[in-house]
C-alpha positions in Angstrom: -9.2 19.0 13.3 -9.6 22.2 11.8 -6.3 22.0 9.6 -7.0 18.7 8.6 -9.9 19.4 7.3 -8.8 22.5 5.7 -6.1 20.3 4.4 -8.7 17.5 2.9 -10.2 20.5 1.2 -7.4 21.6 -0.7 -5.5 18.7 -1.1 -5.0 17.4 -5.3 -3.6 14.6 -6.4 -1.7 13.6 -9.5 -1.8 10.3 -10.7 0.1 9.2 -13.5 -1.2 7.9 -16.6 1.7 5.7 -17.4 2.2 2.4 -17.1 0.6 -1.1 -18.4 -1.8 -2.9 -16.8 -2.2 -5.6 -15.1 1.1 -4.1 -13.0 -0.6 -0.4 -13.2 -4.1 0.7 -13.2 -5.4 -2.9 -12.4 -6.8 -3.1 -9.2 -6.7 -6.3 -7.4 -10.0 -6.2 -4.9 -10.3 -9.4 -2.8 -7.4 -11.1 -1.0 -5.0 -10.4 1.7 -3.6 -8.1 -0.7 -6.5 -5.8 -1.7 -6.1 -3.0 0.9 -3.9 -1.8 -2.2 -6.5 -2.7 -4.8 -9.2 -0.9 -3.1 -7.2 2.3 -2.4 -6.3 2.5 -6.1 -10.0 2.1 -7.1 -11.7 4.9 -4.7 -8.5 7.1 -5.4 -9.0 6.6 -9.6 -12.4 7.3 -9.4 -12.1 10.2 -6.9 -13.5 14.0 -7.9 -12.3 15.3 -5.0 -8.7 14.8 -4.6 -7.5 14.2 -8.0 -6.4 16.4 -11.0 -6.2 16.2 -14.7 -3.2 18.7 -14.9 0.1 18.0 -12.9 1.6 21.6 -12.0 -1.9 21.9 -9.9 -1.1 19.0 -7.6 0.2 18.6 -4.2 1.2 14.8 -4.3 1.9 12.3 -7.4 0.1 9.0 -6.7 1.9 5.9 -8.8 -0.8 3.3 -9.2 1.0 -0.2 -9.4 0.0 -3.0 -7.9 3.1 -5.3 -5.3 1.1 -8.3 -5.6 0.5 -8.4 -9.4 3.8 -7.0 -10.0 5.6 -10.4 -7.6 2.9 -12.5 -9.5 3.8 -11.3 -13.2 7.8 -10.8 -13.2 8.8 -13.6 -9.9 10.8 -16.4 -11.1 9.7 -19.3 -9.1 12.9 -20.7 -6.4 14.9 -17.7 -7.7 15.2 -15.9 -4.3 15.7 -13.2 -6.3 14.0 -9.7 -6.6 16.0 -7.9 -9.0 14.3 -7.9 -12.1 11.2 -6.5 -9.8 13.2 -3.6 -8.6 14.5 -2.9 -11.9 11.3 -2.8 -12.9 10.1 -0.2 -10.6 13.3 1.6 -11.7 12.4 1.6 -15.1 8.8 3.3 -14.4 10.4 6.0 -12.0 12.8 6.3 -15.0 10.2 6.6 -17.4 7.9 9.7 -15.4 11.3 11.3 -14.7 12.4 11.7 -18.2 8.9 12.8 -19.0 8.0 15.3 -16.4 9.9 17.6 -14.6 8.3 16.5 -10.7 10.0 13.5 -9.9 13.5 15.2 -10.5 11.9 18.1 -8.4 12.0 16.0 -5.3 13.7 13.5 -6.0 10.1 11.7 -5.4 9.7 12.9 -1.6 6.2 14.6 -2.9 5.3 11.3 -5.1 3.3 7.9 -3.1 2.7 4.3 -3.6 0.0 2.3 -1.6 1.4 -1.6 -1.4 0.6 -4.7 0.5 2.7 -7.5 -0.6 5.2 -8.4 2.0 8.3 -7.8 -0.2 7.1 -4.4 -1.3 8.9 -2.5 1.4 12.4 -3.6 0.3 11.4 -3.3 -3.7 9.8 0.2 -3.3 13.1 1.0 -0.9 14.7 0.7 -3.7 13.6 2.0 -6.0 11.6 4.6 -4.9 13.5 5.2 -1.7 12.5 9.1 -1.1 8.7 8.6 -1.7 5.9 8.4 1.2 5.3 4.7 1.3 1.8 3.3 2.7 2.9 -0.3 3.5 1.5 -3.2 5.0 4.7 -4.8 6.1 5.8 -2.1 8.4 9.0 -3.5 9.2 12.2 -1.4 9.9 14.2 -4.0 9.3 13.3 -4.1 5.5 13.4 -0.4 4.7 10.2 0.7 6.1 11.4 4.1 7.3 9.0 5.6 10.7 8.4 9.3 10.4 8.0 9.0 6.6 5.9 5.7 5.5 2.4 5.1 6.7 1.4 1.5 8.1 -1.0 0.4 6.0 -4.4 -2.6 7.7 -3.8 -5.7 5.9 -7.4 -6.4 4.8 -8.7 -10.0 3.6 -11.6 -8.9 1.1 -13.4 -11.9 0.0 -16.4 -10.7 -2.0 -15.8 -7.3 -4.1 -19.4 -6.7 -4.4 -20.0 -6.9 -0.9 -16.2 -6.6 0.6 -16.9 -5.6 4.4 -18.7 -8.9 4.7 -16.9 -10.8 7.7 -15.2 -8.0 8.6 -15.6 -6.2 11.9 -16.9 -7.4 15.2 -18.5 -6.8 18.6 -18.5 -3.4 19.9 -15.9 -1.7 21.9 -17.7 -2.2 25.2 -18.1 -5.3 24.7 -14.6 -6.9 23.9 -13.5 -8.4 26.3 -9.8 -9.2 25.4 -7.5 -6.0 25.5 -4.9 -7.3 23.0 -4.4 -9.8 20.6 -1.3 -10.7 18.4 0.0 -13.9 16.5 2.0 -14.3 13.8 4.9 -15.2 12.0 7.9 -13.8 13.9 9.4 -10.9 11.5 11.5 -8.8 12.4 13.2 -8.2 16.2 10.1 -6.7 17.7 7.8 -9.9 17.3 10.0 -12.1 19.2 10.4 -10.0 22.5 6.7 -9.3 22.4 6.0 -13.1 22.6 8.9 -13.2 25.0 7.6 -11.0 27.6 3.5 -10.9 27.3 3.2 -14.9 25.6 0.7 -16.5 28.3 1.8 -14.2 30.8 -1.3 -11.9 31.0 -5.2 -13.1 30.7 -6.1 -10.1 29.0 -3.0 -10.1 26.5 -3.4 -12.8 24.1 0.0 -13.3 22.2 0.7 -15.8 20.0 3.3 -17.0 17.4 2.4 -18.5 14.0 -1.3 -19.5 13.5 -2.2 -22.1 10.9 -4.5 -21.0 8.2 -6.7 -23.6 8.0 -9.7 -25.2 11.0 -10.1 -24.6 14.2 -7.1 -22.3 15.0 -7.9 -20.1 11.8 -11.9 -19.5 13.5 -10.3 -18.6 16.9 -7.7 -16.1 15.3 -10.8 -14.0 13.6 -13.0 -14.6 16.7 -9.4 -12.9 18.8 -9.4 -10.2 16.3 -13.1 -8.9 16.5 -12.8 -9.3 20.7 -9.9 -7.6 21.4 -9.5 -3.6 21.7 -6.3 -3.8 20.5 
């Protein structure tokens, strides 16, 4: 505890000023995608951690947002991310040929914070050495255990108030000891359903969930019962 601490106290952050908005410096701050919003708006407004001059930071924070950035450049039916990557590519190009930290490290002391489900294989990419906090923490698409972060996908729905709905009974009193459903990403998902699916009373695993009635009010009344 000690040296974290010690580390939260000297820790300084870079963030760069580059980069238009609505991609960069916009936060977006309700939806399932706003974890990333959120993070960008306590980190830009933070005295503590951040720094005005570069050569006194520890870490380079890159302040784009995966869900404006797929709403913005995404061709609709073109299956295709390219023009996204090359995007990214063109920013990291941009810093690079600006300031001498990127080439430094080749990004490993530079982050990104990102929610949208196809930022793992974009930011892979093109920013393939950098710490990565991702919501879609799947190995499959690039996340890389040991160096990204996994990242609590949360739904915001009011910004002026955005921990209403959120939360639940206390830890004493949840009864359920697990809970999972979803769509089934990935290799992991399927064995999971495969071996703890209706097998255990105090497991409750589950494949896709629809979004909408009934099902959708039992999923968030699973989620604030279950320790896990």
């Amino acid at each position: 505890k000690r040296s974290y601490d010690l580390m939260e106290n000297m820790l300084k952050v870079y963030i760069y000023k580059e980069g238009e908005k609505p991609i960069f410096h916009q936060p977006e701050l309700t939806g399932i995608y706003s974890s990333e919003g959120w993070f960008m708006k306590h980190m830009e407004a933070s005295k503590r951690f951040i720094v005005e001059d570069p050569r006194k930071a520890h870490l380079f924070y890159i302040p784009f947002s995966s869900h404006i950035l797929q709403f913005q450049l995404y061709v609709p039916d073109s299956h295709s991310h390219t023009n996204l990557i090359d995007y990214l590519k063109q920013y990291v190009g941009t810093i690079a040929a600006k300031y001498p930290f990127w080439n430094r490290t080749c990004g490993a002391d530079h982050f990104v914070v990102a929610c949208h489900d196809w930022a793992t294989h974009e930011t892979g990419q093109a920013m393939g050495a950098s710490i990565r906090a991702l919501c879609n923490a799947d190995v499959t698409e690039d996340f890389e255990i040991g160096k990204d972060v996994s990242l609590p996908e949360t739904y915001v729905r009011n910004r002026q108030d955005p921990v209403r709905g959120v939360g639940g009974r206390p830890l004493k009193k949840r009864p359920i000891l697990a809970f999972f459903a979803g769509q089934m990403h990935g290799y992991l998902r399927p064995i999971l359903l495969q071996h703890w699916g209706n097998k255990d009373p105090d497991m409750k695993v589950f494949g896709p969930v629809p979004h909408t009635g009934k099902k959708k009010a039992a999923y968030e009344q699973y989620m604030k019962s279950s320790k896990y």
